[in-house]
N, C-alpha and C positions, 0 to 999 in steps of 0.2 A: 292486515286483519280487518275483518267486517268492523264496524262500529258498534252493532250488537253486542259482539262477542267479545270487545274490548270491556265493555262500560260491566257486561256479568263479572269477566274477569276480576274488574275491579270490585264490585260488589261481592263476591266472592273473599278476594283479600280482607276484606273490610270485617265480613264477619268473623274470617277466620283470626282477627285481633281482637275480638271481641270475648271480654274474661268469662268463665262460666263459675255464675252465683249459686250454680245447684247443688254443692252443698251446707252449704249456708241456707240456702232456701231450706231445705229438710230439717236443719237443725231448728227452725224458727218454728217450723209447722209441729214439730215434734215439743217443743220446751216453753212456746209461749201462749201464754193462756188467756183468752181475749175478755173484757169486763165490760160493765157497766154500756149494754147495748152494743158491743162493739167501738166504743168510745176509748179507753183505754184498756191493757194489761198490765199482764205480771209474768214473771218470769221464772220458772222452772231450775233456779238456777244448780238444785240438788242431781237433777236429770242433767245442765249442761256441764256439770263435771264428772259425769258420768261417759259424759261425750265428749271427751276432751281432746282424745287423738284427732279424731274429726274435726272439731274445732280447729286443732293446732294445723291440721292438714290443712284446711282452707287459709287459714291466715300465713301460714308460710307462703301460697298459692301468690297469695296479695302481696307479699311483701318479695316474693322475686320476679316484679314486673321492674325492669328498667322505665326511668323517667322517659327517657325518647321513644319508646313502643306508648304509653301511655298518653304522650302530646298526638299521636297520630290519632287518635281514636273521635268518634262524633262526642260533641258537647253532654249528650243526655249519657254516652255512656263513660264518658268521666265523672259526669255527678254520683250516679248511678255505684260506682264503684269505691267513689272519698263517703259515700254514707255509709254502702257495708262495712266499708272498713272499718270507722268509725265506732259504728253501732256492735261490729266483734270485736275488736281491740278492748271494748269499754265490756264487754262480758269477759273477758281474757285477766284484764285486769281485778276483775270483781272474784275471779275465782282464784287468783293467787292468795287470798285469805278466808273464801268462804270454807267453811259458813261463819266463821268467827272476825265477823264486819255485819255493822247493821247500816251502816252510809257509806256511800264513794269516799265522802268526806272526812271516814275513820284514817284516810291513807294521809290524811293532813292539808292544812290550807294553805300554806309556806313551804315548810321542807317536805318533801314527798307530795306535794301535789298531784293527784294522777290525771288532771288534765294538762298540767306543764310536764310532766313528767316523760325524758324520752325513752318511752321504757318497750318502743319495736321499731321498727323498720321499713320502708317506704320510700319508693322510687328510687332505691337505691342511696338513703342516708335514713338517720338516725330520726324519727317523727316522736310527735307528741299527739295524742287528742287537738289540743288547740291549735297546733298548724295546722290539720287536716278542716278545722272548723274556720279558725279566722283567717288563716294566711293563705289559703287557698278558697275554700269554699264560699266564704262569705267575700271577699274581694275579685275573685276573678269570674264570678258567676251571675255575682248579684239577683241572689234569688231568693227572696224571704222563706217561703215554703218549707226550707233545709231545718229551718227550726222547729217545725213539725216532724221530721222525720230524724230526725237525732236523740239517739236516746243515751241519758246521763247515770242510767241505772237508779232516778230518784222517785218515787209516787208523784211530784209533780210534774214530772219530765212529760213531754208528750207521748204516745204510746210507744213499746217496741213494735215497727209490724209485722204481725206474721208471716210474713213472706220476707223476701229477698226486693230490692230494688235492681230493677231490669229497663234499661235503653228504652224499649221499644213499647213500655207501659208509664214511664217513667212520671209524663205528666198529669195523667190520671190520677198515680199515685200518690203524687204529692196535693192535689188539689182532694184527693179523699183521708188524706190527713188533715189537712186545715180544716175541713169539714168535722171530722171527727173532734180534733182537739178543740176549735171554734164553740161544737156543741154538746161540752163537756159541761155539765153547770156546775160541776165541782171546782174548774179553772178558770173559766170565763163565765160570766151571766151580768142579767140586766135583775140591782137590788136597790130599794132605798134611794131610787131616783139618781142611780149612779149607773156607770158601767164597770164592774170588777173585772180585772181582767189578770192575767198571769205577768208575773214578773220579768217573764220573756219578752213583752212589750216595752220595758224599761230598759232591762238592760241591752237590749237591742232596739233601741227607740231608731236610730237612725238608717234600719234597714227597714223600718215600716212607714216609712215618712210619704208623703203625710198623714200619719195613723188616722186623723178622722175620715179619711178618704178610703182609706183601709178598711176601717171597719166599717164602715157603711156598708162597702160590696159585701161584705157578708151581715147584714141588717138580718134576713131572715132565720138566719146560722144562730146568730149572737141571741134573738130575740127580741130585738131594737125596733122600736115605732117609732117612728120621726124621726129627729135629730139624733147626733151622737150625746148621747150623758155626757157629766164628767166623767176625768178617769181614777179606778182609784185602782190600786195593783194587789193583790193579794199574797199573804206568806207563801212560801215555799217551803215543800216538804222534802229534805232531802234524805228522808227514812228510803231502804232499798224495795225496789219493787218487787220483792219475791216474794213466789210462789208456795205456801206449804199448804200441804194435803191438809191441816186445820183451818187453811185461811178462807173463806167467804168470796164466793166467785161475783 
């Protein structure tokens, strides 16, 4: 066979293993409600149990991918697919008690934890949130960025984005998350001769190392003249980011 038509072949293969996010994508476009400049949102969450079949549709989608079809696929769209997941799972979860839950955190900090909690399915075993974030994404990738695009259902969380995370956008996206969350001044800002900055820097202090080298490259983002400030970390809000028709866009 020509050599051309080997390499399409295979490019051909390739895509056809490739998951399709679009309906997830719809659901985002349709439930999430973007704020403060495009900096963060909120979440629709009365509309996404509205949409629940569809939800459930996509996420069984995700959760009947065999491990070994999943390892074959290119690195951006393995990321691309442990953050949807992620990012539905943790709406999936939030509506097995909405609307009567105002924190992730009403499901408990010990028993019922819902980020230890293996409460679906993935790659063919039993998953939690926190596999999908530490035992895979943050070890096998090493890609700081993820903490941008991970959403924990909290006001301080970094945004939900309205779209779908897709392969073939993938670095973009992440780096106009950083962007976004970077220049949130409600989460990060330069005050009082300090750098404030979100708790995600602390608790993940060694996936941003060396943070002053970090935050430098985004000086501009941050707001930063000169050198880096101290640091100091600010509270976290783990009230839910939802969306009601009284709430203030």
């Amino acid at each position: 066979m020509d050599a051309r038509l080997i390499l399409l072949a295979l490019a051909f293969c390739g895509a056809a293993q490739a998951f399709d996010h679009g309906p997830w994508d719809a659901l985002l476009k349709k439930h999430v409600v973007v704020a403060r400049e495009g900096k963060a949102s909120q979440v629709r969450y009365a509309g996404m149990a509205q949409s629940r079949k569809e939800l459930k549709g996509y996420l069984d989608g995700l959760s009947g991918i065999p491990e070994a079809e999943f390892r074959r696929w290119p690195r951006a769209e393995q990321m691309a697919f442990l953050i949807n997941a992620y990012n539905a799972f943790t709406i999936e979860k939030i509506l097995t008690r909405y609307p009567d839950i105002d924190s992730i955190r009403d499901f408990g900090l010990f028993f019922g934890n819902p980020f230890k909690d293996e409460f679906f399915s993935l790659l063919g075993r039993k998953f939690s949130l926190d596999r999908i974030e530490h035992d895979i994404l943050r070890r096998e990738y090493r890609e700081p960025r993820i903490h941008f695009a991970l959403n924990c259902a909290a006001v301080s969380c970094p945004m939900l984005r309205e779209e779908a995370y897709v392969a073939a956008r993938l670095e973009q996206q992440l780096e106009e998350q950083a962007v976004r969350f970077l220049s949130d001044r409600s989460r990060n800002r330069v005050a009082g001769g300090r750098l404030e900055v979100s708790k995600i820097f602390d608790w993940f202090k060694e996936d941003f190392e060396p943070r002053e080298a970090y935050f430098a490259r985004y000086a501009t983002v941050l707001g930063m003249t000169g050198g880096v400030p101290p640091l100091y970390f600010l509270d976290y809000d783990w009230s839910l980011n939802d969306f009601r028709s009284s709430s203030p866009r």
